[in-house]
N, C-alpha and C positions, 0 to 999 in steps of 0.2 A: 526631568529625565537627564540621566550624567550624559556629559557628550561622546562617552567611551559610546553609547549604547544609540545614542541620538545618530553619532555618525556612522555604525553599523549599519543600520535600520534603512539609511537613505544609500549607502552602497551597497544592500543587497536588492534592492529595489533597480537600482541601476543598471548593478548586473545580470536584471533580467525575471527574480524573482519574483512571485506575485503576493506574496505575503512571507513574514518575519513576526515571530513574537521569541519573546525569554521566559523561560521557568527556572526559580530557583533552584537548585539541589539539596536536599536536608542533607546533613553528614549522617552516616551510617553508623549504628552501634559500633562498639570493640570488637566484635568478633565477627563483622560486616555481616550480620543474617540479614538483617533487615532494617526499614528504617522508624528509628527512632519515633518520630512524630507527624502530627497529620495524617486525619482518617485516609485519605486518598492511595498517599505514599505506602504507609503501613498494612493495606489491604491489596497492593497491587500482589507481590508474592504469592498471596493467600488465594488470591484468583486464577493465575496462572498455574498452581499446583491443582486447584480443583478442575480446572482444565483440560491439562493433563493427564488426570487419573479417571477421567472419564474416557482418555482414547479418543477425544476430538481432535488428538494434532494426527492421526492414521500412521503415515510410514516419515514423517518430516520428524524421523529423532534427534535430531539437530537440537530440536525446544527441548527435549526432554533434559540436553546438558547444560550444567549448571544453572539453572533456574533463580539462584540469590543471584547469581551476576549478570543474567537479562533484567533483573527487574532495579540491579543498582548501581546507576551510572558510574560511580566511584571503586568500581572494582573493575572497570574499563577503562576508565583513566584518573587514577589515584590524584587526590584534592579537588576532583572536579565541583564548580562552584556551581555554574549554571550552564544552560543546553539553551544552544541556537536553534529554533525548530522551523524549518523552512518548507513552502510550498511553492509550489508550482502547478497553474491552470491548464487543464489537459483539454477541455471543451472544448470542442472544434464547432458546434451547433450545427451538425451533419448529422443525417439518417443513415443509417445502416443500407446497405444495396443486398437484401431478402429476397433477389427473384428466384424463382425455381430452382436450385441449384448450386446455390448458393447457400455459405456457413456464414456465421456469426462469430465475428474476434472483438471480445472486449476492446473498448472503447481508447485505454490507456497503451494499447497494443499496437494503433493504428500508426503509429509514426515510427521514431526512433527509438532506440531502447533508451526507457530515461533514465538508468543508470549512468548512460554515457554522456546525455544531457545534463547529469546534475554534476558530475565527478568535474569537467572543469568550472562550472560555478562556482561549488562548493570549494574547490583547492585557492579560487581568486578571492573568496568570503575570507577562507582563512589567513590570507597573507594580509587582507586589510586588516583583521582583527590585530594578527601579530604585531604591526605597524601604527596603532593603536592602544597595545598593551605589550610593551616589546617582552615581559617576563612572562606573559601565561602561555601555559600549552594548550593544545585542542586536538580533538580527531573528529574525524567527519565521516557519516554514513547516510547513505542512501538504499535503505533494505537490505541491507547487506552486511549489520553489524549486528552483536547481541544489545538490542536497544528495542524499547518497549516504545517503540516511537508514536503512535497514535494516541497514547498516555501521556507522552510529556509534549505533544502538539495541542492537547487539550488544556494540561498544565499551562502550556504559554500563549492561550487564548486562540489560537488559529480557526476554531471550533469548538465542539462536540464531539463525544463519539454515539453515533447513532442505533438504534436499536440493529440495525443490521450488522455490526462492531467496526464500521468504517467512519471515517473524520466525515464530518459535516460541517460545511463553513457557511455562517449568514453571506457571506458576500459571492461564495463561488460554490455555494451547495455541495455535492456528495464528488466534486470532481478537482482535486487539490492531490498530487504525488507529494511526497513526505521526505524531507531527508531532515539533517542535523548536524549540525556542532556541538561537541561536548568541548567545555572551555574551565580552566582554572579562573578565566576572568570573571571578577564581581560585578556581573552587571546586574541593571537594572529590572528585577522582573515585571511584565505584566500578568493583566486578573487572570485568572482560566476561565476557559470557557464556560458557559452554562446550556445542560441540557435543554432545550426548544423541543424535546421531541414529544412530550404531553402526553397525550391518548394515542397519538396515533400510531399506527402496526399496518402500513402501505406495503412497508419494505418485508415483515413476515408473511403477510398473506401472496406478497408476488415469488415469493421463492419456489421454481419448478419444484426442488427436492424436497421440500421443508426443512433444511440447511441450520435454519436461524429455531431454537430448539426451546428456546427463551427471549427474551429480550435480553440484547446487548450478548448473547453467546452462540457461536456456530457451531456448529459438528462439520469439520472439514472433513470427514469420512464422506459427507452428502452436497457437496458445495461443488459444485460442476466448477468453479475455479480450481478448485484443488484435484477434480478427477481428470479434466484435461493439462492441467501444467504440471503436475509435483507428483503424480498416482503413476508407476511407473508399471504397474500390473499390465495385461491383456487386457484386450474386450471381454472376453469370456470370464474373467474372472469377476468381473461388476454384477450386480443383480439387474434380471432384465428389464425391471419396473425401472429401474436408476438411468437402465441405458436408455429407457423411452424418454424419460423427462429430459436427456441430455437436449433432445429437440436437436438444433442444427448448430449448436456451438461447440465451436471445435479448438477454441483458447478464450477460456476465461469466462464471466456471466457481469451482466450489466443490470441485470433484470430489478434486483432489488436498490440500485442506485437510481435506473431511470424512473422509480414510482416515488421519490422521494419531490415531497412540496417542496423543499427549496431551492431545487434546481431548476424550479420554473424562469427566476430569470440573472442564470448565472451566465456570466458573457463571456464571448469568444475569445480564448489564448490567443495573446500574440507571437506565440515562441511556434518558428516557423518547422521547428524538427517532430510538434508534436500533430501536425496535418497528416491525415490518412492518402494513403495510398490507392490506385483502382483493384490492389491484391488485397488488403489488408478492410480497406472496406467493403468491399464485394467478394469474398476470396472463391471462386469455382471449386466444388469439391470434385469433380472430375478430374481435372488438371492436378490438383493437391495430393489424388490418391495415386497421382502416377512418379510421384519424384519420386527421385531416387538420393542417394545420402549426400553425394556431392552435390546435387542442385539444390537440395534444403540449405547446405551449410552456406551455398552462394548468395539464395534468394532472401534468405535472413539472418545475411552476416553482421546487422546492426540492428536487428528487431530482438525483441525479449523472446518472440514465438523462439528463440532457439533454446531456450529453459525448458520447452516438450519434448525435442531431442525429435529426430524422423521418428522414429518408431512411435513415439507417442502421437505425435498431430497425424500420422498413417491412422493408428486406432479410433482416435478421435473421426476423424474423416469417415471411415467405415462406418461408424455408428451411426454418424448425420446422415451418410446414404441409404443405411438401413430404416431411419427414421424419415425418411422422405415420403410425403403422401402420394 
C-alpha cells in the first residue's frame, strides 16, 4: 500500500470514521457518456435510466437531471482519479419505545443530522489528503452531491449492495451512513466488495409496501421512506391501502434493514451525536400533531426530521393516528 493512501486510512480512522476504502475511477470516453470499461462501471448508467423510466424515482426529479453526470465522477470533478468512500456506524443497539402512542423514526434519524456529523469530518479528511498530495483536488459529499454513492462504497470494498439497494457491510451489517471524497490523487485501490447476499429475500418479504419490486430495485413511489420524507403530497392523496401499511412511521422505515442476517452482530457506534433521543426514540404522536411551524423548526434544528418540513411529519402523524389500533 503507497503511504499516500496508508496514511489516509489511519487518519480517517482517527478522525472518527468507521470505515475507509478507494475505488479507482476509469476515465470516461471522449464525449463523457459513459465509461469506457468494466462491466460494473459501464452498466451503472444503464441502470439508472431503466430506473428512471420506470417512475421509481415519483416526484425527486433531481435524479432525472443529468443522469451521465451521476453516474460519472469526472464530470463532477474533471481528472478525477479515485473516490474516498467513507462510513460511519450509526447503531446504537437500542429498541425503538412502540408504546401506545407512539411513531416510529428510522434508526439513522435518532441523533444528529449526519450531514452535519460528516461535513466537518470530511473537510478535516480533506485537508489531510491535500497535505499529502499538496497538487490534487477533491470535493466531498455526504448525500448531497450527484454521486452514485452506494456504487462506488461497493466499488471500494466497504460492502455490498443488498437486495433491498442499501450497503451492507460484513463488519457493521445494513447500518454504515455514506459520504466521499472525489480526489485527482492516485491512490491505491481496494477489491470491491462481493455480494454475500445468496438466497436470501429477509429484506423483500419484511417490506410493509412491497417497495423492493425485484431484487436489488425499489419503487420509491411505495417506500414509506420516501412517502414520509421526499412525497410532498397530502394524506389524501396516497392510496388508502398504502396509508395502512404506513403503520406508525412517521420518518423513514427500518423494517427491511432490521431483517437483515448481518446485523446480528454489528456493534455499537461510538460517535456520541449519533445516540437517540427520548423524542426521536419514543416520539408521542399526540404532542407531534400539535406543533406548530416555529416549534418544528426549534425541536429539529439539527435533526434530518427537518427534510419532512411541518407539513409533511403533521401528515405523517395523522396517518399513524388513524392507523392506531
Amino acid at each position: 500500500m503507497s503511504s499516500t493512501t496508508q496514511l489516509l486510512k489511519q487518519a480517517a480512522l482517527e478522525q472518527g470514521f468507521h470505515a475507509i476504502g478507494i475505488a479507482r475511477v476509469p476515465a470516461s470516453t471522449p464525449d463523457g457518456a459513459s465509461f469506457p470499461a468494466g462491466r460494473s462501471h459501464a452498466n451503472l448508467l444503464e441502470r439508472l435510466q431503466y430506473w428512471l423510466a420506470q417512475g421509481y424515482h415519483g416526484t425527486m426529479e433531481w435524479m432525472r437531471r443529468a443522469p451521465q453526470r451521476r453516474t460519472d465522477p469526472t464530470q463532477v470533478l474533471p481528472s478525477c482519479r479515485s473516490i474516498v468512500a467513507l462510513g460511519l456506524n450509526y447503531w446504537t443497539d437500542e429498541a425503538p419505545d412502540e408504546r401506545r402512542g407512539n411513531g416510529r423514526i428510522a434508526r439513522y434519524a435518532w441523533g444528529e443530522d449526519y450531514h452535519r456529523v460528516f461535513k466537518k469530518k470530511l473537510k478535516t479528511l480533506e485537508r489531510t489528503l491535500k497535505s499529502l498530495d499538496p497538487a490534487c483536488s477533491t470535493r466531498s459529499y455526504a448525500d448531497t452531491g450527484p454521486v452514485m454513492e452506494k456504487f462506488w462504497a461497493q466499488q471500494a470494498g466497504l460492502g455490498w449492495i443488498g437486495k433491498h439497494s442499501n450497503l451492507v457491510s460484513p463488519a457493521f451489517g445494513s447500518w454504515l451512513l455514506l459520504g466521499e471524497i472525489l480526489t485527482t490523487a492516485d491512490l491505491e485501490a481496494d477489491e470491491p466488495g462481493t455480494d454475500l447476499c445468496g438466497t436470501c429475500t429477509l429484506c423483500i418479504q419484511a417490506c410493509p409496501t412491497g417497495a423492493i419490486v425485484e431484487p436489488y430495485v425499489v419503487d420509491a413511489t411505495k417506500c414509506i421512506s420516501y412517502l414520509t420524507i421526499e412525497y410532498r403530497g397530502d394524506g389524501a392523496s396516497l392510496d388508502q391501502d398504502l396509508r395502512r401499511r404506513m403503520g406508525n412511521r412517521i420518518f423513514g422505515c427500518d423494517d427491511c434493514l432490521d431483517v437483515c442476517p448481518y446485523n446480528a452482530f454489528a456493534p455499537a457506534t461510538d460517535e456520541p451525536r449519533m445516540q437517540p433521543t427520548s423524542l426521536t426514540q419514543g416520539p408521542n404522536l399526540s404532542r407531534l400533531s400539535a406543533l406548530h411551524e416555529e416549534e418544528f423548526s426549534r425541536t429539529f434544528a439539527h435533526s434530518p426530521i427537518r427534510r419532512a418540513k411541518v407539513a409533511g411529519l403533521r401528515r405523517n402523524v395523522a396517518i399513524a393516528l388513524a392507523n392506531e389500533p
